[in-house]
C-alpha positions in Angstrom: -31.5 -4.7 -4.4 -28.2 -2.7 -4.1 -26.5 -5.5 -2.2 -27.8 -8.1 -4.5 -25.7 -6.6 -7.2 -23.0 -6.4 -5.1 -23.0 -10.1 -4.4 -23.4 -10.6 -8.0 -20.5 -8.7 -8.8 -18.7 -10.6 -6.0 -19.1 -13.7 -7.2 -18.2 -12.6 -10.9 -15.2 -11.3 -9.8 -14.0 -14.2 -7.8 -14.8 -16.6 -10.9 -12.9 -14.4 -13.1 -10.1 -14.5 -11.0 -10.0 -18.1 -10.4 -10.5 -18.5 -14.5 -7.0 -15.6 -14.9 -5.1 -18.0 -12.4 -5.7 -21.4 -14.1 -4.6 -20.0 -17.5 -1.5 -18.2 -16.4 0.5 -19.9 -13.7 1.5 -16.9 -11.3 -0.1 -14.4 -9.7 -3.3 -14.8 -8.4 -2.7 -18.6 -7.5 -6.1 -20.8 -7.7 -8.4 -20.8 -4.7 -7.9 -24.2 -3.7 -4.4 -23.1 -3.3 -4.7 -20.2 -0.8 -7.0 -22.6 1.0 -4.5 -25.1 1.2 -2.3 -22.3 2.0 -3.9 -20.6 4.7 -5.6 -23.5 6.5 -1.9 -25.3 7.2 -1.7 -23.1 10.1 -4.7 -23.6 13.6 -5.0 -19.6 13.0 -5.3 -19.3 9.7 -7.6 -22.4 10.1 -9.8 -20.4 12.8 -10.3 -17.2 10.4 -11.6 -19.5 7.6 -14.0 -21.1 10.1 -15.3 -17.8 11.5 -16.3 -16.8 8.4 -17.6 -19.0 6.4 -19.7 -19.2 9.6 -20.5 -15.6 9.6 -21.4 -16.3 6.0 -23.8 -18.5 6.8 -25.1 -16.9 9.6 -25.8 -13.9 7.3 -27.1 -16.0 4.6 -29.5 -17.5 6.8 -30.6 -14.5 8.7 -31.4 -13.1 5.3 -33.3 -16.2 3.9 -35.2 -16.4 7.5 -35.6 -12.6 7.8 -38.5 -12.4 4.3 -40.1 -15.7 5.0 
């Protein structure tokens, strides 16, 4: 239950953020732009691979683990 709130709080947060950086241009640019940022480089291409598949590992070993 605990971490369920804590995703929810998650996700709040990082759609507040993006909503703060579209109506003020500076600091904290857009996601799309750190994503374009970070994925120019292979390494920084690798990290966002590894975990948005350790994100959906976890998401899936949650959804399998109840069924």
């Amino acid at each position: 239950m605990a971490g369920d709130a804590g995703w929810a709080l998650l996700a709040v947060l990082a759609v507040v953020t993006e909503l703060v950086a579209r109506r003020r241009r500076g600091v904290p640019p857009p996601v799309g732009h750190f994503g374009a940022l970070v994925a120019r480089r292979l390494p920084g291409r690798l990290l966002l691979l590894t975990l948005w598949c350790l994100t959906g590992l976890h998401l899936f070993a949650r959804a399998t683990a109840h069924a």
